[in-house]
N, C-alpha and C positions, 0 to 999 in steps of 0.2 A: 750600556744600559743603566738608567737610574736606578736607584733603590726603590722607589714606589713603585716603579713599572714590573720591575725582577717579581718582588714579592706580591704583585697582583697578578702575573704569570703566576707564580707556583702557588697562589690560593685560586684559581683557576682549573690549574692542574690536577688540584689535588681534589678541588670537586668535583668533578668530572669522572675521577677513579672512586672515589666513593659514590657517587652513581652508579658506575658502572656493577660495582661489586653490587650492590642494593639490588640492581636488577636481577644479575644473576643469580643472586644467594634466592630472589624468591621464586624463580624457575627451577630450581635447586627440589627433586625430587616428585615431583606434579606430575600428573597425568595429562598427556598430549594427544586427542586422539586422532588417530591416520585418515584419512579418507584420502580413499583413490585406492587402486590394485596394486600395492606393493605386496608381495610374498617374500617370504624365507625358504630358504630351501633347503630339505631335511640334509641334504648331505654335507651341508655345510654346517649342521649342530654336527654331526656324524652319531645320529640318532633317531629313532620314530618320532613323529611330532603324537604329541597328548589327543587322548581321545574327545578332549571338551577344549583345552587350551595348552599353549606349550609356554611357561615364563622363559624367556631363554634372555640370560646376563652374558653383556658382553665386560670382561674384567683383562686386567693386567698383572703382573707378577709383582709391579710394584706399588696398587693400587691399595690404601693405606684402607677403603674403606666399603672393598670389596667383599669384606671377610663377612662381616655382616651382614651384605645384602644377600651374601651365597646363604650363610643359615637361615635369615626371614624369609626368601624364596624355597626353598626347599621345606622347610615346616608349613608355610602354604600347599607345595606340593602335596603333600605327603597326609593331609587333612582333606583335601579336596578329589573327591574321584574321577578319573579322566585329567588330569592337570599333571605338567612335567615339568622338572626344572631343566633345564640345558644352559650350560656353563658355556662358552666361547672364552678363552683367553689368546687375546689381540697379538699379545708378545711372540707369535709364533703364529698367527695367522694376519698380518695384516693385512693382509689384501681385502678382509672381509669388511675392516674397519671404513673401506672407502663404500666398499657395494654395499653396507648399511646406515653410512652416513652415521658415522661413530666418533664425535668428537672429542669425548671425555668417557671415562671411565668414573665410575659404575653407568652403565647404561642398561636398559629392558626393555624388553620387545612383550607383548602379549602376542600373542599369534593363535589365530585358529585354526581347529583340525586340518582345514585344507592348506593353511600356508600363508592364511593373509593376516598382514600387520594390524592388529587391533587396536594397541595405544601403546604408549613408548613414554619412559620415565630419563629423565636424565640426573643423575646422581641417585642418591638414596631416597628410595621412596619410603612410606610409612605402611604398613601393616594395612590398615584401612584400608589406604588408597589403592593397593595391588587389590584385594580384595573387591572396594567397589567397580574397578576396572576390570575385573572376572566376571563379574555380572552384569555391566552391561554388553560383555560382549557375548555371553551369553544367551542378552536378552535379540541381540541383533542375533545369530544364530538361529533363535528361536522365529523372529520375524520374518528372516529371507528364508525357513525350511516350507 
């Protein structure tokens, strides 16, 4: 292989990966909302689901950035009435990681009182965006009662 060719292959290559990353890094924490009947099932938090919303994080033991989202979730919890945090760690459950389509760690589930997936974060989400994702699921609550 020539030199012009090699080195137009690896500048190529290598935009292509920073692409990639670009797109990921801005999926990176967003609110995705579910449509269609996906549920959760309490006994798979191995807990009551929340009287308004359950945040429930799926983490790993070696999840560098789980630690965070476990306290930003839980101080949401614990401000909001009806609202529960449920931890899932994958590293000893993983089977659950396939039946929630759990590709990455930190991941979040919004769920409503009866069990169905409201909106789903993948990595760390922001303070706000859990919060505006509580009220629209809220507001869909409020619409289907």
């Amino acid at each position: 292989m020539s030199l012009p060719i090699a080195v137009t292959v690896v500048a190529a290559l290598l935009a292509a990966t920073v692409l990639v990353g670009v797109l990921l890094r801005r999926r990176d924490g967003r609110a995705v909302t579910v449509h269609g009947d996906r549920h959760v099932d309490p006994a798979d938090l191995m807990r009551p689901l929340g009287a308004h919303a359950t945040l429930v994080q799926f983490s790993t033991e070696f999840c560098a950035r789980c630690p965070q989202v476990r306290r930003m979730l839980g101080s949401v919890a614990a401000e909001r009435t009806g609202v529960v945090h449920a931890e899932v760690d994958l590293t000893s459950r993983a089977d659950l990681a396939a039946r929630y389509k759990v590709l990455s760690t930190p991941t979040t589930l919004i769920v409503d009182p009866e069990g169905r997936i409201r909106s789903r974060f993948t990595g760390v989400p922001t303070r706000a965006a859990v919060l505006s994702a509580l009220d629209v699921a809220d507001h869909i609550q409020e619409a289907t009662a």
